[in-house]
N, C-alpha and C positions, 0 to 999 in steps of 0.2 A: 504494500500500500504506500503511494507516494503520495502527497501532498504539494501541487506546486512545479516549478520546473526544476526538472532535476539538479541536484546540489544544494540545493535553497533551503531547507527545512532545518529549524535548528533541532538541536537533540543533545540530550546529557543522560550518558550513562555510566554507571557506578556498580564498581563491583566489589565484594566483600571476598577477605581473606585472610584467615588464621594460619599465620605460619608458626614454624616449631621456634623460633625465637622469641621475633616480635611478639607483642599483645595483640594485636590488630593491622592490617592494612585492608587500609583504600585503594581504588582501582579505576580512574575515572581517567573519561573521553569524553571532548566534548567540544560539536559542532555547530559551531555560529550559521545561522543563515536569516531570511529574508523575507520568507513565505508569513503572511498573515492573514487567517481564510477573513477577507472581505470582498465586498461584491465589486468586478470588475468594472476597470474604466470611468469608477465615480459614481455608479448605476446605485441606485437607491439599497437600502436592506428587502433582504427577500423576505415576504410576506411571509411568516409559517404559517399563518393561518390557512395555506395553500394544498391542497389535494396534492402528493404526491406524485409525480411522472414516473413511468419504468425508462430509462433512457439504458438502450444497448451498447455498450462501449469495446472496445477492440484489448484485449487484453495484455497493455505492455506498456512498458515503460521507456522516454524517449532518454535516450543519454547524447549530448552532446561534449568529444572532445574539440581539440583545435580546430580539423580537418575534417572529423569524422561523425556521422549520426547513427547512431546505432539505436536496436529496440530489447531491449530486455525482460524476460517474463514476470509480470506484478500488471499492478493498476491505476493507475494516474488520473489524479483530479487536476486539471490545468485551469489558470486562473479568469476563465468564460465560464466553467462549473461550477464558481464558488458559490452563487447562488443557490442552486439548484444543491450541492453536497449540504449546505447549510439547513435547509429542508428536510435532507435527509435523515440528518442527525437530528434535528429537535423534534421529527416525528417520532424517532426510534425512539427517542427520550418520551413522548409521550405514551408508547405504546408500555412503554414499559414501566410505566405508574400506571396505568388503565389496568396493567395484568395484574398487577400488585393488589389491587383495591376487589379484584374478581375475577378480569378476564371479561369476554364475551364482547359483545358487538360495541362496545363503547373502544374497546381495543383493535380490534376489527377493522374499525373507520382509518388509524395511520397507518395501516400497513400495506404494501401491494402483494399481488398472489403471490410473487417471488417470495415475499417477506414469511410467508405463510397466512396471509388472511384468513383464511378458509377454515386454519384451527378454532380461530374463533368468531364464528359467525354465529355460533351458538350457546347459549346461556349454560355451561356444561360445564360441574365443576365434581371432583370427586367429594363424596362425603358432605357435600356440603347442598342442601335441598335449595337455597334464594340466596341470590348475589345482591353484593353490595346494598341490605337492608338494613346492616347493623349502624347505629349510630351510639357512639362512644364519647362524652366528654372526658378528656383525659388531659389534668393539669390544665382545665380552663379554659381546654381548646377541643374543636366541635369534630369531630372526625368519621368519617362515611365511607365503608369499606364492609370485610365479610368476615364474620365469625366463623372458627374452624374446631372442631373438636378432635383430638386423636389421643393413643395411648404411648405415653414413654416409661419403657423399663415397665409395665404395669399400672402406671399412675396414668389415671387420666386427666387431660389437660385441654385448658381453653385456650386459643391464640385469638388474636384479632388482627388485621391487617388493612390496611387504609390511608386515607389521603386527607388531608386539611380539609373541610366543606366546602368551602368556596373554592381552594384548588381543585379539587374535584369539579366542578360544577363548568370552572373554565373548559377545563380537557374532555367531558360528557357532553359538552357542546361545540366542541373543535376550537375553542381560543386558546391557542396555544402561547398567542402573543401574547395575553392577557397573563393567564399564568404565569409566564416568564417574570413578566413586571411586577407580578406581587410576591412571589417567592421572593425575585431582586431585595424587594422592598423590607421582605422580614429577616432579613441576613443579621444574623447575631442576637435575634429575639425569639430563638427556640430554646426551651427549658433544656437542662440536661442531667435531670434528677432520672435516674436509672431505676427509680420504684413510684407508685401511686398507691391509694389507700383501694381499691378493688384491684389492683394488679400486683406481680408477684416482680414480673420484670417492663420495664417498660424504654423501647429506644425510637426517639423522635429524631429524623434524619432531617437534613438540608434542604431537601428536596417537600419537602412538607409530610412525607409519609411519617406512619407509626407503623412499628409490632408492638405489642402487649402480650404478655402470657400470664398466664396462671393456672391454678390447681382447681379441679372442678369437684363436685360431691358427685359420688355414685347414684 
């Protein structure tokens, strides 16, 4: 996967290494470049609110020496695509809160057949009879997603899984752009108390989601 014209990507990588003297060594590389996925030629931001395209692309990568052009096997987004890769990624990002919260055709709607649409065009969840009906206030905050029951070790246990209300309701109705801008907006005003008084464990992500677990009666 290339991003960009070839050489241009920046990149830092680090490697870890205990040798028999030293305590520790560091192992880093690392590549300046250029590429910043923005929309070409000054062209506006890409709408995500946008249906997804299938676009077919030729599978290669263009390498330019002094002299020479060569094609090498990968897949390249060149900077006419950044639009459209941009789309890409913040559908896959939706699709994949939508799964989180339940699955089924609310998920459905960012994906193309390639993507597997078709998985979820239907309300079909293991163990689980109605999506996305539970509603959970947890630490204050309003959250809409699905209750899961199963057994660990022999304990039976409750989970819950879910999105903010209102983030939710953004991406149920395909504002994706919407979203974006209020998640933006609550950056560093997610609790990060690891328990609540009906939960056993409880982790509120970035992205507005929650898991919750706890212990159920027989």
């Amino acid at each position: 996967m290339h991003i960009g014209p070839y050489g241009t990507v920046p990149y830092l990588l680090i490697g870890t290494e205990i040798p028999k003297r030293e305590s520790l060594a560091l192992h880093i590389l690392e590549a300046p470049g250029t590429t910043v996925l923005r929309p070409f030629g000054g062209a506006p931001e890409a709408d995500l609110d946008l249906a997804l395209s299938q676009e077919n692309r030729v599978a290669d990568v263009v390498r330019h020496a002094e002299r020479e052009r060569t094609a090498v096997p990968g897949f390249q987004v060149l900077p006419e695509s950044f639009s459209w890769f941009s789309i890409v990624l913040a559908r896959a990002e939706a699709a994949t809160l939508t799964a989180f919260t339940g699955g089924g055709k609310p998920t459905a709607h960012y994906l193309t057949k390639e993507q597997g649409r078709r998985h979820f065009q239907y309300d079909v969840h293991a163990n689980t009879d109605r999506l996305r009906d539970a509603e959970h206030r947890i630490h204050d905050i309003d959250f809409l997603g699905t209750d899961h029951v199963y057994r660990l070790n022999g304990t039976r246990v409750g989970a819950f899984s879910g999105l903010k209300e209102s983030l939710y309701a953004h991406l149920h109705h395909g504002r994706v752009n919407e979203y974006r801008r209020e998640v933006h907006d609550l950056r560093g005003q997610w609790p990060d108390r690891s328990t609540s008084e009906q939960w056993s464990a409880v982790s509120i992500r970035a992205d507005g989601t929650v898991l919750a677990i706890r212990l159920r009666d027989e």
